[in-house]
C-alpha positions in Angstrom: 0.0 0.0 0.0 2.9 2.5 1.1 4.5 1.4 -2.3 1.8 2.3 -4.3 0.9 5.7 -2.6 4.9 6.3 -3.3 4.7 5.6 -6.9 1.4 7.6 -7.0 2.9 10.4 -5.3 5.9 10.6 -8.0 3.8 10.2 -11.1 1.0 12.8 -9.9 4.8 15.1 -9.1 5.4 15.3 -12.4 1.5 15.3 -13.8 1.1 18.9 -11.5 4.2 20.2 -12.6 3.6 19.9 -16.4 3.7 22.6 -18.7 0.9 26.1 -19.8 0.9 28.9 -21.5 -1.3 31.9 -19.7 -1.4 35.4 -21.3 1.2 37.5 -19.0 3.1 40.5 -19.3 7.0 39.9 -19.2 7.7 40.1 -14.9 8.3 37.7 -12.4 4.6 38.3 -10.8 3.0 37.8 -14.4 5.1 34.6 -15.0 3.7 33.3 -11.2 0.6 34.2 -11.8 0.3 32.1 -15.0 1.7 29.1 -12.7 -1.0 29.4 -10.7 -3.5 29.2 -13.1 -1.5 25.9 -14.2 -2.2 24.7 -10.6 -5.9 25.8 -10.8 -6.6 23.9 -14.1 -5.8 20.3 -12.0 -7.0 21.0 -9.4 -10.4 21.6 -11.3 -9.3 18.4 -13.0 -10.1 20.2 -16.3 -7.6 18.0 -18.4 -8.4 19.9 -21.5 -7.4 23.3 -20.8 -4.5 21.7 -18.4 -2.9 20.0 -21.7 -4.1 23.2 -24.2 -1.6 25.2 -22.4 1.6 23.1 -22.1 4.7 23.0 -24.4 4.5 21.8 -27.5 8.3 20.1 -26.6 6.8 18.6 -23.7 4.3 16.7 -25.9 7.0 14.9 -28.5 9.0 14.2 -25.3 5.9 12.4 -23.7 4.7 10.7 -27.0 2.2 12.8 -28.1 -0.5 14.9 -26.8 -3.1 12.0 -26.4 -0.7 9.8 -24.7 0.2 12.2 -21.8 -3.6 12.9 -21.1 -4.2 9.2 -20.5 -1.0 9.2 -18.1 -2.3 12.5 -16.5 -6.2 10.9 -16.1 -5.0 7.7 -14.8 -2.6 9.0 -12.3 -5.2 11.7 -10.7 -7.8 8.6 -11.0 -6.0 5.8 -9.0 -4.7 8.4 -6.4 -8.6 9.5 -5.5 -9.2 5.6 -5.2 -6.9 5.7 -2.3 -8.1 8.5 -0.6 -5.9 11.2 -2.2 -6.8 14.3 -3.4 -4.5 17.5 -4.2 -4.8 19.5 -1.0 -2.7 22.6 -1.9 -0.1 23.9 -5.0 2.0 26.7 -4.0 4.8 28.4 -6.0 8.1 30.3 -5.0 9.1 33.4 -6.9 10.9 33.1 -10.3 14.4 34.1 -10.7 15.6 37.0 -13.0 13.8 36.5 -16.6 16.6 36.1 -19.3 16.1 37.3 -22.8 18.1 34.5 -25.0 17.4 33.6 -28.5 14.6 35.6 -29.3 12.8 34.3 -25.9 12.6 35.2 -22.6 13.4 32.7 -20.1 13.1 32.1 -16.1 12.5 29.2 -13.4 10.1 29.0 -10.7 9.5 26.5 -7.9 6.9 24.5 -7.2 5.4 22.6 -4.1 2.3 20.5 -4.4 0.9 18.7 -1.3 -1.1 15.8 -1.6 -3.3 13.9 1.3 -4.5 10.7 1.1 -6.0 8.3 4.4 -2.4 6.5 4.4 -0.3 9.9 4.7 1.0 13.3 3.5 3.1 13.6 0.9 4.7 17.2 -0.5 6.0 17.1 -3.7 8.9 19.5 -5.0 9.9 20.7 -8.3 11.6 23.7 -10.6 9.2 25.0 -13.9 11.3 26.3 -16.2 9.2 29.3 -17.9 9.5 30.5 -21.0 7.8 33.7 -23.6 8.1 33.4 -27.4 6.2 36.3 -27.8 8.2 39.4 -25.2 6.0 37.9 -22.1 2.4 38.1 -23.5 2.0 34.2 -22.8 4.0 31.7 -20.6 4.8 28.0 -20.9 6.2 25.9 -18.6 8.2 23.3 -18.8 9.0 20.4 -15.4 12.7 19.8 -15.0 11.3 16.6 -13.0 9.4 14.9 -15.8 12.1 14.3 -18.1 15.9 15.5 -18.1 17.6 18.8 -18.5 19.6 16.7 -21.6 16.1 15.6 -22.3 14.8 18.6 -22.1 17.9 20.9 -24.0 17.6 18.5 -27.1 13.6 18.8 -27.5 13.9 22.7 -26.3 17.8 23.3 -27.8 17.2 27.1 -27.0 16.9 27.0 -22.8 19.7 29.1 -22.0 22.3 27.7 -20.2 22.5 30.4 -17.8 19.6 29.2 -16.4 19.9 27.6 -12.7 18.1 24.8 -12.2 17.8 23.9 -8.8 18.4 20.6 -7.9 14.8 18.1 -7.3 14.1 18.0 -3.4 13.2 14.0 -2.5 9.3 13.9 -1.9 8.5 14.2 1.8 6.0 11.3 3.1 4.5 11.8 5.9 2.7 8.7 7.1 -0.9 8.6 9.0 -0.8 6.4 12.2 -2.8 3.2 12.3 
């Protein structure tokens, strides 16, 4: 049971952190606020506008758009048979935007707490954020779900001035019996 709530935990990680574009001006508050929104779209479990906003990179890297939203479904599904549910998404502030290759470019943290009867579990990660269009829109991109090599060779323009903080280990808290 704890094994499955663990592997749970670490697929729904990366399902909350995935990718969306939200119109934004080009600031650190416009480029949290569209994170939020990213939040707010799971935890309305409203797959469709979830998956309409994330990276095009993110879907070849995941093997196609109707793939991940079978992943995404069945993750949130078998967690609420156990109990879970998604009991709060918060967001740090993003570091300096960087203009690089006609983009503009930042990373922001992420820290999504699930419940479930059998425990607690807070989940970690860093979004990288990015602007093709001078901060009008935002995508974001989880450095959890796949790697930065990963990552750099379906996205080659992330600048490599970007710090990517290293992934914290989810912290389980377990319910007594």
């Amino acid at each position: 049971m704890v094994k499955i709530l663990f592997s749970t935990c670490l697929v729904l990680q990366v399902l909350f952190a995935l990718p969306i574009a939200v119109s934004a001006q080009a600031n650190p508050s416009a480029i949290k606020s569209a994170a939020i929104a990213m939040g707010n779209a799971l935890v309305k479990k409203n797959s469709d506008q979830f998956l309409s906003y994330m990276h095009p990179s993110m879907f070849k890297l995941a093997g196609g758009k109707e793939k991940l939203r079978v992943i995404s479904d069945s993750a949130l599904k078998v967690f609420e048979q156990f109990g879970g549910k998604v009991s709060r998404i918060t967001y740090g502030n993003p570091v300096e935007i960087i203009s690089y290759k006609k983009t503009l470019q930042s990373v922001i943290t992420q820290t999504t707490t699930l419940t479930s009867f059998i425990g607690d579990a807070e989940l970690s990660s860093s979004l990288i954020a990015i602007s093709n269009d001078n901060g009008k829109s935002w995508t974001f991109i989880d450095t959890n779900m796949f790697g930065i090599k990963q990552i750099k060779s379906a996205m080659p323009d992330i600048s490599p001035s970007l710090v990517i903080p290293k992934a914290a280990a989810p912290k389980i808290i377990m319910k007594e019996q």
